[in-house]
C-alpha positions as CSV (number, residue, x, y, z in Angstrom):
1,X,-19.3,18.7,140.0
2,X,-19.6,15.4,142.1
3,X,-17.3,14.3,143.9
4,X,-15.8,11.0,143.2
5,X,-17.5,7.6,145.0
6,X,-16.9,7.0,148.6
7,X,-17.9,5.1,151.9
8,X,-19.6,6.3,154.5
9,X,-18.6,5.6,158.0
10,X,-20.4,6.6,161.3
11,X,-19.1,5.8,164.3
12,X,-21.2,5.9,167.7
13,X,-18.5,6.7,170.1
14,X,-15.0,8.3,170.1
15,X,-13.2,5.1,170.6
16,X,-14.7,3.6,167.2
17,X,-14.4,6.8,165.6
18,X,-10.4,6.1,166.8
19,X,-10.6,2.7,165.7
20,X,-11.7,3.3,162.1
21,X,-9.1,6.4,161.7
22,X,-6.2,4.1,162.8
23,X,-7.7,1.1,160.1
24,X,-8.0,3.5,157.2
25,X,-5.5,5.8,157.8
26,X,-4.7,8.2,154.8
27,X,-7.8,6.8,152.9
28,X,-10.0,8.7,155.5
29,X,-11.0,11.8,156.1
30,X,-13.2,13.1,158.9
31,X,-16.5,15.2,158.3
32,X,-18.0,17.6,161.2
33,X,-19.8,20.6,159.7
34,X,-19.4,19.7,155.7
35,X,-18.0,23.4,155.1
36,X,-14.4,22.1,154.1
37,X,-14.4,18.9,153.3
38,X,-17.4,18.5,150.7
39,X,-16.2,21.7,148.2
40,X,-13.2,20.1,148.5
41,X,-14.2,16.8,147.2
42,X,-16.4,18.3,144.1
43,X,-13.2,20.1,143.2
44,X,-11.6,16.8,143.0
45,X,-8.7,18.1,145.6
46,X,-9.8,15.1,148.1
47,X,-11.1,12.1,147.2
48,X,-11.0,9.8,150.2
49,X,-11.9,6.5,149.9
50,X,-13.4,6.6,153.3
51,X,-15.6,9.6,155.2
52,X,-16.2,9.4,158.7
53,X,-18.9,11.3,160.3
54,X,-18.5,12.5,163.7
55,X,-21.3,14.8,163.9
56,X,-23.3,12.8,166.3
57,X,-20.3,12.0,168.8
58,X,-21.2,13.3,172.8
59,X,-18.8,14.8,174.8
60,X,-17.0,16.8,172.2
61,X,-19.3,20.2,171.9
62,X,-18.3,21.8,175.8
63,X,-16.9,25.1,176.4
64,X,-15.8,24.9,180.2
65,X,-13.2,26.4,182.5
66,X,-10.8,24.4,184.2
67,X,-7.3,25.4,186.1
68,X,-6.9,28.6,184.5
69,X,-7.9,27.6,180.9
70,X,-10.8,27.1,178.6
71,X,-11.5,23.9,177.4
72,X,-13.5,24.2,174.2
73,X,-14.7,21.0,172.3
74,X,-14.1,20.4,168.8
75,X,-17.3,20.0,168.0
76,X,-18.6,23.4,169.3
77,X,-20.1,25.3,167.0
78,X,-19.0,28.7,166.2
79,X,-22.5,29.9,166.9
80,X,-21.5,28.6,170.3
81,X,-18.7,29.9,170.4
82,X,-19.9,33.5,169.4
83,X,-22.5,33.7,172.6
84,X,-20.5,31.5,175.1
85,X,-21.2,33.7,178.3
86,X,-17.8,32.0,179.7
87,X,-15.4,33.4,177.1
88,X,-17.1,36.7,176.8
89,X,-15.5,37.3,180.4
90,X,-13.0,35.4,180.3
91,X,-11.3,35.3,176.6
92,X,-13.6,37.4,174.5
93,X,-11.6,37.4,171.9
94,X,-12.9,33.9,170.5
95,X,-15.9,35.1,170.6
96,X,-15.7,38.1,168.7
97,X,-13.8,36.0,165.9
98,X,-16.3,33.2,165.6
99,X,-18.4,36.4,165.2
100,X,-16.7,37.2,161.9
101,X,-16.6,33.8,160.6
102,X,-18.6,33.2,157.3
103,X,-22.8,33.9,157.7
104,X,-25.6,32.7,160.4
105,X,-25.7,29.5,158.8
106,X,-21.9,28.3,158.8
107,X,-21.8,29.4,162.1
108,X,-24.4,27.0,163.2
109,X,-23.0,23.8,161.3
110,X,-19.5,24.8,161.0
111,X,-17.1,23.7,164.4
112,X,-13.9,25.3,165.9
113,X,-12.3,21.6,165.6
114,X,-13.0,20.9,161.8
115,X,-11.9,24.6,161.2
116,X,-8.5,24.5,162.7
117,X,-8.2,21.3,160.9
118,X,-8.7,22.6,157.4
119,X,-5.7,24.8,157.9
120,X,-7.4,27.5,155.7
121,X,-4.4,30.2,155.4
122,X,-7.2,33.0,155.4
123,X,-9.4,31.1,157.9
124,X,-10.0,33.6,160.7
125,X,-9.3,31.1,164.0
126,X,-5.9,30.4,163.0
127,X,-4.8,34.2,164.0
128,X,-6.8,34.0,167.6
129,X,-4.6,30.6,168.4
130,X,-1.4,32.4,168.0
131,X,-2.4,35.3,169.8
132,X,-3.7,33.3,172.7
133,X,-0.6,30.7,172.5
134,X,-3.4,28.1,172.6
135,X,-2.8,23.9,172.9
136,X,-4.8,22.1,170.5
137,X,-5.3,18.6,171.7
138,X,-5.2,15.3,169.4
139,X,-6.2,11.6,170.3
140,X,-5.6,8.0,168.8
141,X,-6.1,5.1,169.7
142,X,-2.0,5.1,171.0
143,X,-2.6,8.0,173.0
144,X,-2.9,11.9,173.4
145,X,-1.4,14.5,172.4
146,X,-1.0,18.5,173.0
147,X,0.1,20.3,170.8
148,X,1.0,24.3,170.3
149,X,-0.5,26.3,167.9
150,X,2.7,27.5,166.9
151,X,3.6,24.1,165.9
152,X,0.3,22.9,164.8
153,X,-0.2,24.6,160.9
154,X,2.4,23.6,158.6
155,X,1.1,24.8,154.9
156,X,-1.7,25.7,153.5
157,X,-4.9,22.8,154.5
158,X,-1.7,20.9,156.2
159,X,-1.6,20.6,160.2
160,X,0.3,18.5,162.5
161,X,-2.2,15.8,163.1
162,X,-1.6,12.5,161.9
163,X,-3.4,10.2,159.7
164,X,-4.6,8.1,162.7
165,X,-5.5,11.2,164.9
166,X,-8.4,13.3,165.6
167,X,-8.5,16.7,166.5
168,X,-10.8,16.4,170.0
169,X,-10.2,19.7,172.3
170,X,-8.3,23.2,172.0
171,X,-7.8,24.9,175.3
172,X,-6.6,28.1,175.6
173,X,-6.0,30.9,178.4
174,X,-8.8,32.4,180.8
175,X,-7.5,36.0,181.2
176,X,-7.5,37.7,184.1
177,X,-6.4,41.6,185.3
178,X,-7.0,44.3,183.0
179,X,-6.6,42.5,179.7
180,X,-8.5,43.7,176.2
181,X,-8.5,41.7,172.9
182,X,-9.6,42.5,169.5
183,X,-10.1,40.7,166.0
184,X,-9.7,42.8,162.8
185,X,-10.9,41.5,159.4
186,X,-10.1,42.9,155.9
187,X,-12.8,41.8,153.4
188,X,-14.1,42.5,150.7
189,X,-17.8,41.1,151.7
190,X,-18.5,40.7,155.1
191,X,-19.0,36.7,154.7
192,X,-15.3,36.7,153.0
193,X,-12.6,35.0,154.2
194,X,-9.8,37.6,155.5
195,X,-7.8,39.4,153.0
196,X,-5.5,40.0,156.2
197,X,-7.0,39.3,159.7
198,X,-5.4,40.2,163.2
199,X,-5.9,39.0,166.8
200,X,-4.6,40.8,169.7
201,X,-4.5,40.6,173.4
202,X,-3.0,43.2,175.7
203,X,-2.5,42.6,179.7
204,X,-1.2,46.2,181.7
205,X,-0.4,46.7,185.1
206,X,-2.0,49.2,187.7
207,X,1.6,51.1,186.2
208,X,0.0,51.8,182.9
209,X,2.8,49.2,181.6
210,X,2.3,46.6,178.7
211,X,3.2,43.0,180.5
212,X,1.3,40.8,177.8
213,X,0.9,40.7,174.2
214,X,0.0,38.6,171.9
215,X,-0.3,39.3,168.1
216,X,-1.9,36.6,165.2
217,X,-2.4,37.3,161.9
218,X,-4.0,35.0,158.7
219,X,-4.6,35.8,155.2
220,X,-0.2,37.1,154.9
221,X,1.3,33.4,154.3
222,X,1.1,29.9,153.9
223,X,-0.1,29.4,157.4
224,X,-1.1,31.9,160.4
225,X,1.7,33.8,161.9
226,X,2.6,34.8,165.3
227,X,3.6,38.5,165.3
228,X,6.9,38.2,168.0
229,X,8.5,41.8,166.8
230,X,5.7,43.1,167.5
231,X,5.0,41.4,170.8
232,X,8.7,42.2,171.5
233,X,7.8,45.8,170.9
234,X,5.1,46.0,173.3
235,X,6.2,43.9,176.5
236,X,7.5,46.3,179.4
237,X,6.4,49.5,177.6
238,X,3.8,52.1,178.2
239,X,0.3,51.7,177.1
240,X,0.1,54.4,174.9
241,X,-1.2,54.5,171.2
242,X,3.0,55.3,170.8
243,X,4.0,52.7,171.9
244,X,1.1,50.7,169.7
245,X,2.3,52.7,166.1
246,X,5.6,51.8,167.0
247,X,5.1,48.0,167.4
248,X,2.7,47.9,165.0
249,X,5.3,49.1,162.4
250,X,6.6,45.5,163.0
251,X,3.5,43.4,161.7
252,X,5.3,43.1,158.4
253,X,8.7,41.9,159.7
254,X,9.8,39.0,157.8
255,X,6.0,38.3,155.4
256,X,6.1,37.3,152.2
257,X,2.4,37.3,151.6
258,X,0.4,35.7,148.6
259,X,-0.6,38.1,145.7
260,X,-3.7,36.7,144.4
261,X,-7.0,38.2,143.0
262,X,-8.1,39.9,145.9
263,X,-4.9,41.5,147.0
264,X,-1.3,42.2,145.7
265,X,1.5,40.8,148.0
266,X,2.9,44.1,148.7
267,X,-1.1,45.1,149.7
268,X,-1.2,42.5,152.1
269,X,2.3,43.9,154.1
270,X,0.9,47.3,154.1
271,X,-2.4,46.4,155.5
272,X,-0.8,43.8,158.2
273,X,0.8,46.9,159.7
274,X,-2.4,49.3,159.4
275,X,-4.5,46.6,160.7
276,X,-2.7,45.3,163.6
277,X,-2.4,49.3,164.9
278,X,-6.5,48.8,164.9
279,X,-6.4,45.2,166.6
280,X,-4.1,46.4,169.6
281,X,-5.8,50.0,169.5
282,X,-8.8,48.2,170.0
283,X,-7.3,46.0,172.6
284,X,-5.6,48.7,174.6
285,X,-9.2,50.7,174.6
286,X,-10.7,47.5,176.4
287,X,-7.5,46.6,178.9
288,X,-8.3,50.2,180.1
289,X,-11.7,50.0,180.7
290,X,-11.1,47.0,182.7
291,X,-8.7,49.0,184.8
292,X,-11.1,51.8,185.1
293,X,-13.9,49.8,186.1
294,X,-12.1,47.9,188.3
295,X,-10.0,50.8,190.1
């Protein structure tokens, strides 16, 4: 199907992409990588009056270091993403997720910004920003704005960004001490998005004691979820794969998942606890490594 008659807009910098977003407004809708928008509009689900292409902008496609976090640009591909040398020392966890997202060719058209715009419920970044308690930064032409991830997805394809605001940076922690992460995926295909998908990280102490955690998962509700009984379950306890079947037991705490074709609801809450015991086993595995290397 084609989708229905529109204007095309291409802007050369930022500040007229700005400009044009705060003209239109709610008739407008902002193309990166095509992934999301375009099947989209041949369902007939969007029909903008108005696309603006910001494909060509400079200065957003940077993944750099800076005070302690990683800034990452929206239009950074998730190829980019996937072999950034930066975040697979300092936050590999983004890159092994960008790793899992869709085939070779969506990862070299498809960008972290125009993802976490979508708002996909089963989209696989979503999970990582809760995990890492990122900030996801939006501009206008009245100003910026930083936003939490926790605050950011409000429904299914609905975010906190405003009609007249663009979606420009998402910065997130550069770990340090003996940390491990880990993404788990439950697909059908490997090219699927996630039936249920976790993120963890894990930080431990030269004690052998749990003193960070953070726990994502997609694919269970209408948005990305921050796992907090099971975070609450893990801070100030031993790192021990006890201590991780115990938390774990807490991933379904308070879902209602989706039942749909791929997966019953009561399917998904089973395998939201069996897979977050992989994603922090996982993530322990790799925190002690670090220690071990570095003792």
């Amino acid at each position: 199907m084609y989708p229905p008659r529109f204007s095309l807009i291409v802007p050369s910098t930022l500040d007229e992409a700005l400009e044009i977003l705060s003209k239109y407004g709610e008739n407008a809708k902002v193309l990166a990588g095509g992934h999301s928008l375009i099947p989209l509009m041949k369902l007939r689900l969007a029909s903008p009056k108005y696309i603006v292409y910001i494909g060509k902008l400079q200065g957003l496609s940077y993944i750099r270091e800076e005070a302690g976090r990683i800034h990452i640009g929206a239009l950074t591909t998730h190829a980019t993403i996937e072999s950034s040398d930066l975040l697979a020392k300092r936050n590999p966890l983004l890159s092994e997720t960008a790793s899992r997202i869709g085939d070779l060719q969506v990862r070299n058209m498809g960008t972290i910004g125009g993802s976490l715009a979508h708002a996909d419920p089963a989209a696989d970044y979503p999970a990582a920003m809760m995990a890492l308690n990122a900030e996801i930064v939006a501009k206008s032409i009245r100003g910026e704005r930083v936003i939490k991830a926790s605050d950011f997805f409000k429904g299914p394809f609905t975010t906190a960004l405003r009609s007249d605001e663009l979606l420009v940076e998402v910065r997130i922690p550069a770990l340090n001490g003996f940390f491990g992460t880990a993404y788990e995926k439950l697909v059908f295909r490997a090219m699927d998005f996630a039936i249920v998908g976790v993120a963890a990280m894990l930080e431990i102490d030269k004690t052998g004691t749990i003193v960070k955690a953070g726990v994502g998962l997609t694919g269970v509700g209408s948005t990305a979820v921050r796992a907090k009984g099971v975070e609450e379950e893990l801070i100030g306890k031993p790192a021990s794969i006890d201590t991780i079947v115990k938390a774990s037991a807490r991933a379904s705490e308070n879902l209602n998942p989706p039942s749909d074709i791929r997966a019953s609801s009561e399917y998904r809450r089973a395998m939201a606890v069996v897979m977050t015991r992989r994603a922090l086993s996982r993530a322990l595995e790799a925190a002690k490594a670090r220690m071990k290397g570095q003792g």
